[in-house]
N, C-alpha and C positions, 0 to 999 in steps of 0.2 A: 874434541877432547878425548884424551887416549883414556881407557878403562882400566883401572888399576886393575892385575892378576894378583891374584893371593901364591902365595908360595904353597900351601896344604889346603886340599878342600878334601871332601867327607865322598868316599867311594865306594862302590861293594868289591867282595874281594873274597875269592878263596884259596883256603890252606890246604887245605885235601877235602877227600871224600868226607860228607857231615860237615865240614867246618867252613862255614859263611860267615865272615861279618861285614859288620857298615864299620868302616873306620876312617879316621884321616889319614890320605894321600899325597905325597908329592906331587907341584909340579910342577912339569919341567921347563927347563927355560927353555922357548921356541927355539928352532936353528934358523937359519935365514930363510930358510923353502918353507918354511911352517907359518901359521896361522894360530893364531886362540880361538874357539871356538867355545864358548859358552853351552853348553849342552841344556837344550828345555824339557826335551822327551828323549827316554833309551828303552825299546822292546823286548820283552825278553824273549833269548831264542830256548830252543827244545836244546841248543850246545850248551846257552849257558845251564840250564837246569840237570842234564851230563854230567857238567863239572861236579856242580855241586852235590849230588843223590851219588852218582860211582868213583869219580875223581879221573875220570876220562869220557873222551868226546868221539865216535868210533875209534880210530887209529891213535889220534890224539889223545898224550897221557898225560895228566897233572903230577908235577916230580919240582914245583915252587909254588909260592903264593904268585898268584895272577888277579891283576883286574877285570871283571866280567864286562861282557859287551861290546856289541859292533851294531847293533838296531839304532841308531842317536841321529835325533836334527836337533838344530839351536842356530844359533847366531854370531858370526864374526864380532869378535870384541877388540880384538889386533891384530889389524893386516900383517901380510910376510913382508918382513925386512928384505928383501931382494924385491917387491915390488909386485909377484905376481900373485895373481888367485883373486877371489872378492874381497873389497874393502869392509873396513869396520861399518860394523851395522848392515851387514847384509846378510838373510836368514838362509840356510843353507843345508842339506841334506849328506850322507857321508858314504860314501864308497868306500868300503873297509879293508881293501884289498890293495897290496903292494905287490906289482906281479916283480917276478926276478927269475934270470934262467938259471943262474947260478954256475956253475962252470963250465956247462956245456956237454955233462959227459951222461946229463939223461933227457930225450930225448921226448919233444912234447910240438904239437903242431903249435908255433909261434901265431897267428891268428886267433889263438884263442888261450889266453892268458891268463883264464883262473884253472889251466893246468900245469903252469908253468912249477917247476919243481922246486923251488926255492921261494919263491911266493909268502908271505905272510898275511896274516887277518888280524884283524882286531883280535883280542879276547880270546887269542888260540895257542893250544901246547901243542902244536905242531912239531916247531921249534923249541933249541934251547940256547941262551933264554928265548920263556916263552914273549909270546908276543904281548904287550898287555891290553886290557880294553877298555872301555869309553864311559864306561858307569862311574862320572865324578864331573862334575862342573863343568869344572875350566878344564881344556883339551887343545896342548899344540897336536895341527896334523898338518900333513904336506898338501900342500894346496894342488896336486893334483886327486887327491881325496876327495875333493867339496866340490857339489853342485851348486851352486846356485838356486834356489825354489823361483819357479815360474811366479808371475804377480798374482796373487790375489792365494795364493797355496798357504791354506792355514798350516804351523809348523805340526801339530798333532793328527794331522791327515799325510802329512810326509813323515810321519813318523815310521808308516806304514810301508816303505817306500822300498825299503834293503828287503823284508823276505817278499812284498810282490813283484819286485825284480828276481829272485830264487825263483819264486813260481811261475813269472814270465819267461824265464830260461827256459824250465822244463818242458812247457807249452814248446816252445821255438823246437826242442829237441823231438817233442812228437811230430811235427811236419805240421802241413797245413790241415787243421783240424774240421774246416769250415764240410758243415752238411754232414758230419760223423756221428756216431755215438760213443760217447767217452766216458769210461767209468774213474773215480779217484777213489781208489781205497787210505782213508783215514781223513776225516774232516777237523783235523786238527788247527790251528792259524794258518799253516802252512798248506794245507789241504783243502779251508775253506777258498786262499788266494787263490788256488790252481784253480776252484769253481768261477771265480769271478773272472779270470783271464781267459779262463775257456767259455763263458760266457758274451764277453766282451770281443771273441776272436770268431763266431759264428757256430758253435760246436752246435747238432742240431738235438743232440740230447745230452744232457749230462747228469751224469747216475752218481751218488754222494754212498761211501759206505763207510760204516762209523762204529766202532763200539755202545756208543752212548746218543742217547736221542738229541741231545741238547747241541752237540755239534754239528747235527744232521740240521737242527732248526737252523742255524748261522746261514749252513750252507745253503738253504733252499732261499735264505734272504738274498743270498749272494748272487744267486742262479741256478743253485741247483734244478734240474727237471724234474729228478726219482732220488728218493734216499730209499737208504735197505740197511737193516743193523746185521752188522757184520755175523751176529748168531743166526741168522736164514742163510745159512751155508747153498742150498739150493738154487734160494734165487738172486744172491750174487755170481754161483756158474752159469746161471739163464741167460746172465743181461747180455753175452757173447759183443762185447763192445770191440770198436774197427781200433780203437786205443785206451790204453789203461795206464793212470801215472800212479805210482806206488808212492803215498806219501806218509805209509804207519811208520815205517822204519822198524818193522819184525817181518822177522821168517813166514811166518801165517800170512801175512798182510801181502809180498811177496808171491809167494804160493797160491793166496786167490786170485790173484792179480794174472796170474800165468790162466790158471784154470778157467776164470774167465774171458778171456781175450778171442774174440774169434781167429778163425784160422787165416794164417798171412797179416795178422796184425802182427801189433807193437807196443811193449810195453815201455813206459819209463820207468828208472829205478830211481827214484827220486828223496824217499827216508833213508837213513843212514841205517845202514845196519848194524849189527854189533861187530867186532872184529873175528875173523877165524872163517870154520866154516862153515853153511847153511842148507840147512835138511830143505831143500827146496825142487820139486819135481821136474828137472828139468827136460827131464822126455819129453814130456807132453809139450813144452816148448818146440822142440826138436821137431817132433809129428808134426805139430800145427804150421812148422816154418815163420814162429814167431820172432821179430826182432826186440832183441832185449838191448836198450838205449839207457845208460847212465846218465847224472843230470847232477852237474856241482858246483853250485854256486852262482856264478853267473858273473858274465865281461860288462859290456855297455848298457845292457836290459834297464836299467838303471834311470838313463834319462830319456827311456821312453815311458816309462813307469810314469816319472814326474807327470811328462807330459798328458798324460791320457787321463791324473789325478788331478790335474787342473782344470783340463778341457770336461770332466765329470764323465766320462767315457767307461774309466775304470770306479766299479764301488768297492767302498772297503771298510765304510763304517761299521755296519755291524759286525765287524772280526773284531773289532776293539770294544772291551767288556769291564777292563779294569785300570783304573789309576791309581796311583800310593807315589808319595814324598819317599825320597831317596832312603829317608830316615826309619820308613817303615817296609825296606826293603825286602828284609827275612820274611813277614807277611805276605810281602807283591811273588815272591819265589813259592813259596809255602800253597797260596791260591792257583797260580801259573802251571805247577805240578798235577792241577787236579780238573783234568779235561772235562768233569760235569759241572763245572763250579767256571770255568772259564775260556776264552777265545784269546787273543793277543792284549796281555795286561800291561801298562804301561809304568814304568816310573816317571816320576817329574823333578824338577830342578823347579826350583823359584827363591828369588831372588829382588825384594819392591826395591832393591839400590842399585841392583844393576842390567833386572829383567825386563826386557820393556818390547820384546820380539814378539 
């Protein structure tokens, strides 16, 4: 039996900077390539929280109202009318990315497609229009989007799935980490993933540095070997790690990140920075011969992810600290913003008439 779609369900949404609401959303009619997808769980990223606290996401500037969100699993409610992708009733995970070259006239290694120049994301001002995102129900998406969840993949453990793909990119972008010492400045959701992946990849130490103690506890759940609060400026330069992924996304964060690093290493730049430019000492890069490696977003990572969150390979429950009903979204945003109070908060969708994933 086909699932009726509603024409408006209840989405979050922002107008500019300060202004969030939950409100009713269109939606839209599938195209043939598309799928409905029921949404049960959407994560919030450190972009969506951008949006709404400045009205920009680094380069990305809010200049419409946009729907927040690219983190979302749920469930196929109606297959694509052309036939391809998973059938109704199959729980499914969401690759938020639509790569595109766009005319050709800027220039990106084709191999690897989340730099492709025209590209869109869920949930992104990139573009205008912007793109919109996934925080509402019911969701047509192109069924080259949808994974498939491996058997037995509860959908609130693949919930987790789009930033431990992020942080399995960065991994990939430090080389082969195995038998290293690896430091990750900021154990934020994002920060704590990079702990678990580099845990999960052989790294033979991995040093957690944090603002706040409470992210630092996540992370030693996660793998960490040594946490250090970012205010012991001294013995974050000590730990001279062979690699260092930067996941605070500030200039500071950056800056230890460099100062730390032993010499002939390698740092990842993995937080987003602000736009413009950055008081960051790059001599001492320079002296030490260190390689500074960029890290955004991530191509396939995705369903290796899955796979390693089914096989129990990769952990990642304790990054997830919070749930809230769609309804109480301004709340789930409001907590999400306040890195001693939370890890990866989740919103939910529920639905006894048509929830059953």
């Amino acid at each position: 039996m086909t699932t009726e779609i509603p024409t408006v369900a209840l989405g979050l949404v922002v107008h500019a900077a300060g202004d969030l609401r939950v409100e009713p959303v269109p939606v839209p009619r599938p195209a043939p390539h598309q799928a409905v997808v029921e949404v049960a769980y959407g994560g919030i990223c450190g972009s969506d929280l951008h949006y709404w606290q400045h009205g920009a996401a680094g380069l990305s500037i809010l200049q419409e109202p946009m729907l927040l969100g690219h983190e979302v699993v749920g469930t196929v409610r109606r297959g694509a009318a052309d036939g391809t992708g998973p059938a109704a009733g199959t729980p499914v995970a969401v690759h938020p990315a639509r790569p595109d070259a766009g005319d050709g006239s800027i220039r990106y290694p084709t191999d690897r497609p989340n730099l492709s120049p025209a590209g869109t994301y869920l949930g992104s001002a990139a573009h205008r229009p912007h793109t919109q995102g996934a925080f509402v129900q019911f969701l047509p998406l192109d069924t080259a989007m949808l994974r498939p969840l491996p058997p037995g993949l509860p959908l609130r453990t693949a919930a987790v799935a789009e930033p431990a793909a992020v942080a399995w990119h960065a991994v990939s972008r430090a080389g082969d980490v195995a038998g290293k010492r690896v430091l990750v400045i900021g154990a934020g959701p994002i920060g704590a993933l990079v702990v678990a992946v580099l845990a999960r990849s052989g790294a033979s130490e991995v040093v957690a540095v944090d603002l706040h103690a409470e992210p630092l506890a996540r992370a030693t759940a996660l793998g960490a070997t040594r946490t250090l609060l970012a205010t012991d400026v001294a013995g974050v330069a000590a730990v001279q790690s062979d690699v260092t992924i930067e996941s605070s996304g500030s200039p500071r964060g950056l800056g230890a990140a460099i100062g730390a690093t032993a010499r002939g290493g390698r740092v990842v730049m993995l937080g987003l920075l602000p736009p413009g430019d950055q008081p960051v000492n790059i001599a001492t890069a320079i002296a030490r011969e260190l390689e500074l490696v960029g890290s955004f977003r991530f191509n396939a990572e995705i369903d290796a992810v899955l796979g390693a969150l089914a096989e129990g390979s990769l952990a990642v429950d304790p990054v997830i600290t919070h749930e809230y009903p769609i309804a109480d979204a301004l709340t789930a945003m409001a907590v999400a913003a306040d890195p001693q109070r939370s890890g990866k908060v989740l919103l939910t969708w529920t639905d006894p008439a048509t929830s059953t994933a």
